[in-house]
N, C-alpha and C positions, 0 to 999 in steps of 0.2 A: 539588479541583484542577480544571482547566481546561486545555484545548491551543489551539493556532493553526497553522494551516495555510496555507502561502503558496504561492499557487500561481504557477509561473515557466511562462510562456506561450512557451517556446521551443524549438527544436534547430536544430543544424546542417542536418538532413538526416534525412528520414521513414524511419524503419522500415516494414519493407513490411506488418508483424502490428499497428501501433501504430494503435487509434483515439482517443487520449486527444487531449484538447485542447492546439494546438498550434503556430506558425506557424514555418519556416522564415527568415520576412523578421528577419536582427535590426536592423534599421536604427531601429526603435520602440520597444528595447530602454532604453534612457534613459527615456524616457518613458514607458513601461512603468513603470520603477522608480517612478518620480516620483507617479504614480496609484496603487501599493498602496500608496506612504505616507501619500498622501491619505487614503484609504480605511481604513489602520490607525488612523489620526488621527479618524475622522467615527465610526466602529465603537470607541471607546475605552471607550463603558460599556456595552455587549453581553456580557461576562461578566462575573461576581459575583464570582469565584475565582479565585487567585493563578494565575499560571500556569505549570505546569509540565511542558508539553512545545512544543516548536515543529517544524514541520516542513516546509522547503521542497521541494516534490515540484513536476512538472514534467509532457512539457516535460524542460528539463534544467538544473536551479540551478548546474550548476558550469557552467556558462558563463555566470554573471555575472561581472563586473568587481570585484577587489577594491573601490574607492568605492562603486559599486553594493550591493554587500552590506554594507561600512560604514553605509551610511543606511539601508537597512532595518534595521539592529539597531540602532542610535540609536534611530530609531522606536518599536522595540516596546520599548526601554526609557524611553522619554519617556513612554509613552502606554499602559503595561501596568507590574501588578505579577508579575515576575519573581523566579521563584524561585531562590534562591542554586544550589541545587540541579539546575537544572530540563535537562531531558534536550532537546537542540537538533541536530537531526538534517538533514541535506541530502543527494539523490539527489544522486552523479554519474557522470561516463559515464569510463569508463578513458583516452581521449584526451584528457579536462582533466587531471589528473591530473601533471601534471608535479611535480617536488619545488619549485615557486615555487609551482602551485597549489594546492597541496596545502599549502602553510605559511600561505599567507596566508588558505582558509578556516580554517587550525586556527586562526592569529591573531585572526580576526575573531567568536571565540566559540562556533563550531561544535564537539562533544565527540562527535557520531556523524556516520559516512558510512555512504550505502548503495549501493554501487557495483552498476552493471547489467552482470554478465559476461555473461550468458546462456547461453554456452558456450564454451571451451575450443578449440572446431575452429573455424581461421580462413577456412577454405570455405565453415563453415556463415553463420559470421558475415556475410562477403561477402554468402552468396545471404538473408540478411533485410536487408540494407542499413545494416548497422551502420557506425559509421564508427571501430572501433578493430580492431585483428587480438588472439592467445591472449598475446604476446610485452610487450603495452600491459596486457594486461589481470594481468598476474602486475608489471609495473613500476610501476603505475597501485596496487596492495596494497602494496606497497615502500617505495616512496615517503609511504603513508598511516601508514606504521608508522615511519620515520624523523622524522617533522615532530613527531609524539606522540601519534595517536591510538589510544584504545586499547578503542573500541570500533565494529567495522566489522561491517558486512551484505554478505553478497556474494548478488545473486542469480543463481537458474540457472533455465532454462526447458527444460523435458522434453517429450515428444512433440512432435519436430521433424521431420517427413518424410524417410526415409532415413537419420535418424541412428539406426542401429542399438542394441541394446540396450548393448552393449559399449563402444560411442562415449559411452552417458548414464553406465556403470559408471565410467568414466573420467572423465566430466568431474566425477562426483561425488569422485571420490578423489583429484582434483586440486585439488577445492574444499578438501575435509577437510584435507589436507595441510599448505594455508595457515594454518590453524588462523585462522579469524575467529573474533570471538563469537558472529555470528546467520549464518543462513542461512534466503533467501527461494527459493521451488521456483511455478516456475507453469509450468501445463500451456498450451501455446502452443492459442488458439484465432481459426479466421479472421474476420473479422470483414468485413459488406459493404462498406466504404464503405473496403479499404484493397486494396494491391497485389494480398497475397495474395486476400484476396474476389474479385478480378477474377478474377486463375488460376484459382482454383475452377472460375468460370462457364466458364472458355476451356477448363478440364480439362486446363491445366496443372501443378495441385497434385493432389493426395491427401490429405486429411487422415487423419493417423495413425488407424488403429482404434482403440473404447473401451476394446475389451480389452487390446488392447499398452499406452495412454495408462496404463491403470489397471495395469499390470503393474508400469512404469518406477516409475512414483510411490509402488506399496508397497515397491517393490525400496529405495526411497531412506530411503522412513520407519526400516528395520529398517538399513539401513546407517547412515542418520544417528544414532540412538540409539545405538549399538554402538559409536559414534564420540563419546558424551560430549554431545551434541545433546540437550536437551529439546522435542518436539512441544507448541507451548502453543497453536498454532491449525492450522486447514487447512493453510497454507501457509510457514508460519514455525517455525524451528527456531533456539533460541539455550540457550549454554552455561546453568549457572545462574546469575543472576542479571542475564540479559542477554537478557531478552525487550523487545521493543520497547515502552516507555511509554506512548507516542501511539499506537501502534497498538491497545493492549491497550484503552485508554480508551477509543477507538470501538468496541468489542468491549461496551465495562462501562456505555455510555451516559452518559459522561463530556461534559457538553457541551463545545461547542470552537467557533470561529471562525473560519471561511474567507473567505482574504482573495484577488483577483486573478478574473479572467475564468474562468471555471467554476467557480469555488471553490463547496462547500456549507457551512454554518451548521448547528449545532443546539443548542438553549438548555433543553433536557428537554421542552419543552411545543409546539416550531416547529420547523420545519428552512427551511431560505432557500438560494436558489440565484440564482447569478451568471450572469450572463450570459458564453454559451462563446464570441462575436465578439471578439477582440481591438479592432477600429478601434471598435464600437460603447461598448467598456466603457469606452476611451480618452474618447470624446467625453462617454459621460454622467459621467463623475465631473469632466470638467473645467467642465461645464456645470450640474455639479450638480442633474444628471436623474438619476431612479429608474435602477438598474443590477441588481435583484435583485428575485424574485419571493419568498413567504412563503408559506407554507402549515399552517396550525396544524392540530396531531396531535390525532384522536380518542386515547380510551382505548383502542382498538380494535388500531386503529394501532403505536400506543405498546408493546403487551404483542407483536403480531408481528412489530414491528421485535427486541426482547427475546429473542423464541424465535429470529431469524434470526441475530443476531447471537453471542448466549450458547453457542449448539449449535455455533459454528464454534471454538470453546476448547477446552481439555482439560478445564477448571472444570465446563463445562455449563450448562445451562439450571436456574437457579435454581427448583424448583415451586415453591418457598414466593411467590416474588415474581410468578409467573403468577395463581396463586390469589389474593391479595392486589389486582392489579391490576383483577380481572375479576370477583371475587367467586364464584368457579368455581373446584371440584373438577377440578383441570387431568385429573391421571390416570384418575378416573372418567370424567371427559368423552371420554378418547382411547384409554379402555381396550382393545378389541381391539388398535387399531392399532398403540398402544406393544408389545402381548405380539406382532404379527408381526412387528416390528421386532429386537426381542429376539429372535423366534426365527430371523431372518436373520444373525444377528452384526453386525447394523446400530450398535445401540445399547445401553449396558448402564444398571441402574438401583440408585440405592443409596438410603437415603430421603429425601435433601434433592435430587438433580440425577437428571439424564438427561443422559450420556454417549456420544460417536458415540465407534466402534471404529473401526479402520483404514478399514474396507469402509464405515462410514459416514462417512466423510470423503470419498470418492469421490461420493458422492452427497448432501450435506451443504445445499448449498439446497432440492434436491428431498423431501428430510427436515422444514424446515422450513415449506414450505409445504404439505405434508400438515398438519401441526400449526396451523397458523394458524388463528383462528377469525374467520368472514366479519364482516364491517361492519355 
């Protein structure tokens, strides 16, 4: 199998937490379209394997234009083998969302949404600079559920400054309620280059303590599960048989193909990155100038992106395929470390994987880069 990932270089209006790539201008928005189809079209024999999953992430895809998303899936059906089957998924934000937007992605071939609630309190909402309130974000599910989808992501964001423990108990049992199939949970963190980053500096903000952050977020694991919720990664929770596809494949080393201004590439042996300039990636694809840098993986590489990746599953970090890649006794090699890991409630071991618990989920990249082994 094989994914594709399309990246929508847009929003209304910046989140004050959001560094992702992005422009507010949609005036370029047409033309925009017009270059990822270029670009799916020049990129047509970059994967070997059918393809089955797509996923337009942003930025914000539902703020395309029905025609707009009409030609992008023209495209990737002209120009890709497409699975009967294949799971086609689009962020969007609860103020596209109306019951005309909301039919016409389901029309245009879309079978999952992943809608970004973040939270429930329309205060809070306001002071991150969202532009939907709690009232859009419960009609915005509604309406998802009337047009015929019948597989939705809702996510939420925990450790929010002043948003008490009781305000996250709530927004969680407001999520459940809705009954979606997946639920996405991320710990709000500030980041330099955005609103919040500046607060920081002005001492404005606070950022939530580790130990509260980490409180919230076991508080959620053990409601979520108790709730019929499967934990299949750090951050993701869906009923069963409603784990995200695309998601899991970047998880399994699934290569996939990224298409659009910051988008990345990986083809098992390279990973390739887009240029994050909106005006610059417009001009080189129309001019037919390089627009992507390549970087081909050691074996090195290759098995620590595996243990980063792998360890963030319920599944684990396959030893058989570390040892295999490296020619190395993974466990003898990390042997103390894995037995103080274990003896932290970090991580448990059975004879095929290594396994993070609760508490190692909390600390999950820090885990795998102990585990890494240098270049």
């Amino acid at each position: 199998m094989a994914g594709i990932y399309i990246h929508i270089p847009f929003c209304r209006q910046a989140c004050h937490y959001c560094d992702f790539h992005f422009s507010t201008n949609l005036s370029k928005q047409d033309e925009m379209v017009d270059a990822i189809i270029l670009e799916l079209k020049e990129r047509e024999d970059y994967l070997e394997e059918p393809v089955k999953t797509i996923y337009f992430g942003g930025g914000t895809p539902s703020l395309l234009k029905e025609v707009q998303l009409k030609k992008i899936m023209a495209s990737l059906q002209d120009h890709y083998e497409i699975d009967n089957e294949a799971e086609i998924t689009l962020e969007a934000n609860p103020e596209d969302l109306t019951l005309d937007q909301a039919n016409s992605i389901f029309d245009n071939g879309i079978n999952r949404l992943s809608i970004g609630i973040q939270t429930f309190n329309s205060e809070k909402l306001n002071w991150m600079n969202r532009a939907h309130n709690s009232n859009q974000s419960i009609s915005a599910y509604e309406n998802a559920r009337k047009v015929g989808f019948k597989n939705i992501s809702l996510d939420l964001i925990y450790a929010i400054p002043d948003h008490n423990r009781k305000e996250w108990e709530t927004d969680l049992a407001t999520l459940s309620d809705l009954e979606p199939e997946h639920i996405s949970l991320y710990g709000l963190t500030i980041e330099d280059k955005t609103v919040f980053g500046k607060w920081e500096r002005e001492q404005k903000l606070i950022e939530v303590p580790e130990d509260e952050a980490a409180k919230q977020y076991l508080f959620a694991i053990d409601f979520l599960t108790s709730n019929g919720f499967i934990q299949y990664e750090v951050s993701n929770f869906g009923k069963a048989g409603f784990s995200s596809r695309h998601n899991n494949a970047y998880w399994n080393g699934v290569p996939y193909l990224g298409v659009g201004p910051g988008a990345h590439s990986f083809n098992s042996t390279s990973r390739r990155f887009n240029m994050r300039n909106n005006a610059q990636y417009l001009r080189a694809l129309h001019k037919n100038e390089p627009y992507s840098e390549t970087e081909t993986l050691s074996k090195v590489q290759l098995v620590n992106e595996k243990i980063l990746t792998q360890l963030r599953t319920n599944q684990g970090l396959l030893i058989e395929e570390i040892d295999q890649g490296l020619l190395i006794n993974f466990m003898a090699h990390h042997d103390a470390l894995i037995r103080e890991m274990v003896s932290q409630n970090l991580v448990e071991i059975d004879n095929k994987h290594i396994r993070l618990k609760p508490h190692g989920f909390l600390v999950a990249d820090e885990i795998a880069l102990r585990l890494f082994f240098p270049e």
